[in-house]
C-alpha positions in Angstrom: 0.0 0.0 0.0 1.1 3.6 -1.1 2.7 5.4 1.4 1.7 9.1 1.0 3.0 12.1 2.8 -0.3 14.3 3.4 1.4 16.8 5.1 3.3 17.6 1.5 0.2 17.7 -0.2 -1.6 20.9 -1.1 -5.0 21.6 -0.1 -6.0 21.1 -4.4 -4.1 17.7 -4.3 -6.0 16.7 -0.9 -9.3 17.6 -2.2 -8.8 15.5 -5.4 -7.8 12.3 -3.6 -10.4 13.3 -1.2 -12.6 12.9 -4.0 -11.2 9.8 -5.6 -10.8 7.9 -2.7 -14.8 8.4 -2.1 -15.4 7.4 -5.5 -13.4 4.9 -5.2 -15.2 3.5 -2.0 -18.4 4.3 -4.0 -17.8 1.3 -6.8 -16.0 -1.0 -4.1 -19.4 -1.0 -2.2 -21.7 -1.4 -5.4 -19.1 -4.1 -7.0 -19.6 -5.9 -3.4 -23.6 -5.5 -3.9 -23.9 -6.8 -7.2 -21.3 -9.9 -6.3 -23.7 -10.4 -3.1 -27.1 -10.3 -5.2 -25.5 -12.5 -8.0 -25.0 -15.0 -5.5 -28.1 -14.6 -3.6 -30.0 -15.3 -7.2 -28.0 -18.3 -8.0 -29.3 -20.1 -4.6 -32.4 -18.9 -5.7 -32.3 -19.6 -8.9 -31.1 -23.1 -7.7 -33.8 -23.9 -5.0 -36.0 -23.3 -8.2 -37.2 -19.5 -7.5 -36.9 -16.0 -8.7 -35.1 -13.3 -6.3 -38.1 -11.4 -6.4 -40.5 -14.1 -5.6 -38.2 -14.9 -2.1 -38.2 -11.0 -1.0 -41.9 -10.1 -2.2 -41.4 -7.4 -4.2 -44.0 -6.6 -6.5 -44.4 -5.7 -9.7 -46.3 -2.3 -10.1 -50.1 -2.8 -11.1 -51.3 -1.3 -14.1 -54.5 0.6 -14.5 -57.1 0.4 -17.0 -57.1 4.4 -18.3 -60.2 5.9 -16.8 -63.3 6.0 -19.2 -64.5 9.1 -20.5 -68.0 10.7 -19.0 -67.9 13.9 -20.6 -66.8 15.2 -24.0 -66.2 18.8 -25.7 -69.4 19.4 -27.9 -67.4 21.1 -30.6 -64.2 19.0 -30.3 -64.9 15.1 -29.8 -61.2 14.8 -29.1 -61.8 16.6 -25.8 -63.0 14.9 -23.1 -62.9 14.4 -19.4 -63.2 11.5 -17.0 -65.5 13.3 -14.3 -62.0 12.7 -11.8 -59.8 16.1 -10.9 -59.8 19.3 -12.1 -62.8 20.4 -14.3 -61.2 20.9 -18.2 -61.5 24.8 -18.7 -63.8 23.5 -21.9 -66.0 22.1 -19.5 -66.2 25.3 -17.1 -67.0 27.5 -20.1 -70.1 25.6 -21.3 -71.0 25.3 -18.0 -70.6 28.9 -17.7 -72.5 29.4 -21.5 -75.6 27.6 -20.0 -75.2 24.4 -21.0 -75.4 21.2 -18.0 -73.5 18.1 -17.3 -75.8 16.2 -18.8 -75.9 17.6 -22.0 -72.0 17.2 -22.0 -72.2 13.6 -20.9 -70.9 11.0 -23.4 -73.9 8.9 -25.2 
């Protein structure tokens, strides 16, 4: 192991090992993780299961898109599921007179 006389060192050259020696404890510790979960999946993987299955994550759950209640009366493109915000569209023909209902999606 390198000897190194700090006391020689100016503060430049003590801040750049300062940062190399950090990075360089940075990729030990995630070499170390990956070797450790490599071997943790290779039991697994020999006892017949995924990682994932022996620590429970889960998977993120996808949701069917919301349907559509209402819809612009000029613009069919535009519509709105009746969750959140009211559209400003909506709010104007609100506004012009016009009810939810006549807005509502056949």
């Amino acid at each position: 192991m390198a000897d190194y006389d700090l006391e020689a060192l100016s503060l430049s050259e003590l801040n750049k090992m300062k940062k190399d020696v950090a990075k360089a404890i940075s990729t030990f510790e995630d070499r170390q993780k990956a070797e450790a979960r490599a071997k943790v999946e290779a039991v697994a993987l020999d006892l017949g299961y995924s990682l994932a299955e022996l620590v429970g994550t889960k998977t993120k759950s996808l949701r069917a898109p919301v349907v559509a209640k209402y819809r612009h009366p000029e613009n069919p493109a535009l519509t709105w599921s009746g969750r959140g915000r009211k559209p400003q569209w909506f709010v104007e023909a609100l506004e012009a007179g016009k009810t939810a209902s006549d807005l509502a999606v056949s």
